[in-house]
N, C-alpha and C positions, 0 to 999 in steps of 0.2 A: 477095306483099305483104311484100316486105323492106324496111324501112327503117333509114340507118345513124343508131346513137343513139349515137354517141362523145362528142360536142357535151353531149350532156343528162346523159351517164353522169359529163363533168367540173364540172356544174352544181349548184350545192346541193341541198340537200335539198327537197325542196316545189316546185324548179320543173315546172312546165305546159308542154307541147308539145300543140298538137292538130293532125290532119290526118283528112283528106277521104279515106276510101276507096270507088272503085271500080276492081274489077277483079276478071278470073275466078278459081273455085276448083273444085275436082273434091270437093264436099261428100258424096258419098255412095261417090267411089273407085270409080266406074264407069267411067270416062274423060267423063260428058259434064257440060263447065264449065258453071255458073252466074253469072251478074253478081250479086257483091257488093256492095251499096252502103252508106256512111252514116258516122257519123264516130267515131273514137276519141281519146282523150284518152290522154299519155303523162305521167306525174309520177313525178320522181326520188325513192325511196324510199334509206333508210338504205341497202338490201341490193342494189337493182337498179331494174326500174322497171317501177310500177304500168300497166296496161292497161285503160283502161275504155271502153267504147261500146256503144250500139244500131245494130245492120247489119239488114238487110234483102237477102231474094233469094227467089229462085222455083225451087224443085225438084220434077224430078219423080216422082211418089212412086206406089206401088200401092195403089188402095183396101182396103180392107181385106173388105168384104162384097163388092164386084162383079169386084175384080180389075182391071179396069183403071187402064190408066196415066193422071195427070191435073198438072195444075201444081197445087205448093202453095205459096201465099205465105207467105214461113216472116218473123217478125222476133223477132230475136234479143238477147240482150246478152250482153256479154262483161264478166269482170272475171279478170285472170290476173297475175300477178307472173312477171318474166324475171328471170332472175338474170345477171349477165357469167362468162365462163370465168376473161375474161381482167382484168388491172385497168388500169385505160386510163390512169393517170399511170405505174406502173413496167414494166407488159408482161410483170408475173408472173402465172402461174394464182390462182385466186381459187378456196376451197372455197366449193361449193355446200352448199345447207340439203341435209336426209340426206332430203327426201322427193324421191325418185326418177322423181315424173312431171313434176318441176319443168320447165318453161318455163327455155331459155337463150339469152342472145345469144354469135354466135359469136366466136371470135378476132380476127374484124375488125369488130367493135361492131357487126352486123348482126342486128336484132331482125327475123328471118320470124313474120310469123304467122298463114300458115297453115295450120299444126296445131291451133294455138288456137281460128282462127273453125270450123275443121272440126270440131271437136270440140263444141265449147259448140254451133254449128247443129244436128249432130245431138241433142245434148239435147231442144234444143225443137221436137223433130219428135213429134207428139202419137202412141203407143202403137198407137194405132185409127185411120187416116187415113180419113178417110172423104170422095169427090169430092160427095158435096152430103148436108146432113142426113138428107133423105128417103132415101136410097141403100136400094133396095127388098134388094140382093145379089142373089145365086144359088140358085136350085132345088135343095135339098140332095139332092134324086132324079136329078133330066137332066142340071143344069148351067146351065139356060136363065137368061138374066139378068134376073130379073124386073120391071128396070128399063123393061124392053120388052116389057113385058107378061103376062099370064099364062101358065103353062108349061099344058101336058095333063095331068099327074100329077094318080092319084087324093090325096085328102088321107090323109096317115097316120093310122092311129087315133089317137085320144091315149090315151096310158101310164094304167091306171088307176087309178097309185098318185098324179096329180096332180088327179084327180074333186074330189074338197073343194076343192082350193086355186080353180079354177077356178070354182067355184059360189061360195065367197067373195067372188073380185075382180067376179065377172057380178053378183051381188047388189048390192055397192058401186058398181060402173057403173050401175044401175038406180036404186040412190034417190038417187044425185049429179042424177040426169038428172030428176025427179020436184020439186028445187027449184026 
């Protein structure tokens, strides 16, 4: 997703470009591409030039209780500043701000970005992925995926330093159920 922004980098301050993206990206650096889609807005700032949009794509991701692999509809927004190397009316280097993860367009006014939707995607990849709410997991004895039903394991005692708290919440589930 390289687009050249020489054009916009000679434009005032405050102008607007927007464009339509789709197209693939390797979001998780596995080798296997996902379609990106949706659209972003391009606005010449003082320093360089503003990036905003909402994308949307589908990765696929490992449950987190059963383990398997599942599609996750991920959407996403982006908002990032590129900076130029270069300065597009004299063709001299141009210092960059001193924060070091900055976003750059290269020598030949070519704004890539995707490091940027790679990055902000992964953000909004939820901690706990989980392939359906209900997601029973795994038999922390056999392995069996309880999603498929019960395993044979006896049940473990329970620890009986948790007896109270247990008689607590069983008590409170009983007079909820009584109104």
């Amino acid at each position: 997703m390289e687009i050249n922004v020489s054009q916009l980098l000679k434009a005032p301050t405050g102008t607007i470009r927007e464009y339509d993206i789709s197209e693939d990206a390797d979001i998780l650096e596995t080798g296997l591409k996902s379609l990106v889609k949706g659209n972003v807005i391009f606005t010449r700032t003082n320093r360089g030039i503003l990036v905003q949009g909402k994308l949307f794509t589908i990765i696929s991701i490992e449950c987190s209780r059963c383990l398997k692999e599942f599609d996750y509809p991920l959407l996403f927004e982006i908002e990032e500043e590129f900076f130029p190397v270069i300065d597009v009316n004299l063709g001299t280097p141009v210092e960059i701000p001193e924060d070091t993860d900055s976003f750059t367009i290269d020598e030949h006014h070519i704004l890539d970005l995707n490091e940027a939707i790679r990055q902000n995607a992964i953000l909004a990849i939820p901690m706990k992925p989980l392939c359906r709410k209900d997601c029973a997991g795994l038999c922390y004895t056999c392995g069996k995926d309880l999603n498929q039903g019960k395993c044979e394991c006896e049940e473990a005692p329970m620890d009986p330093r948790w007896a109270k708290l247990v008689d607590l919440v069983s008590n409170k589930t009983k007079k909820s159920r009584r109104k």
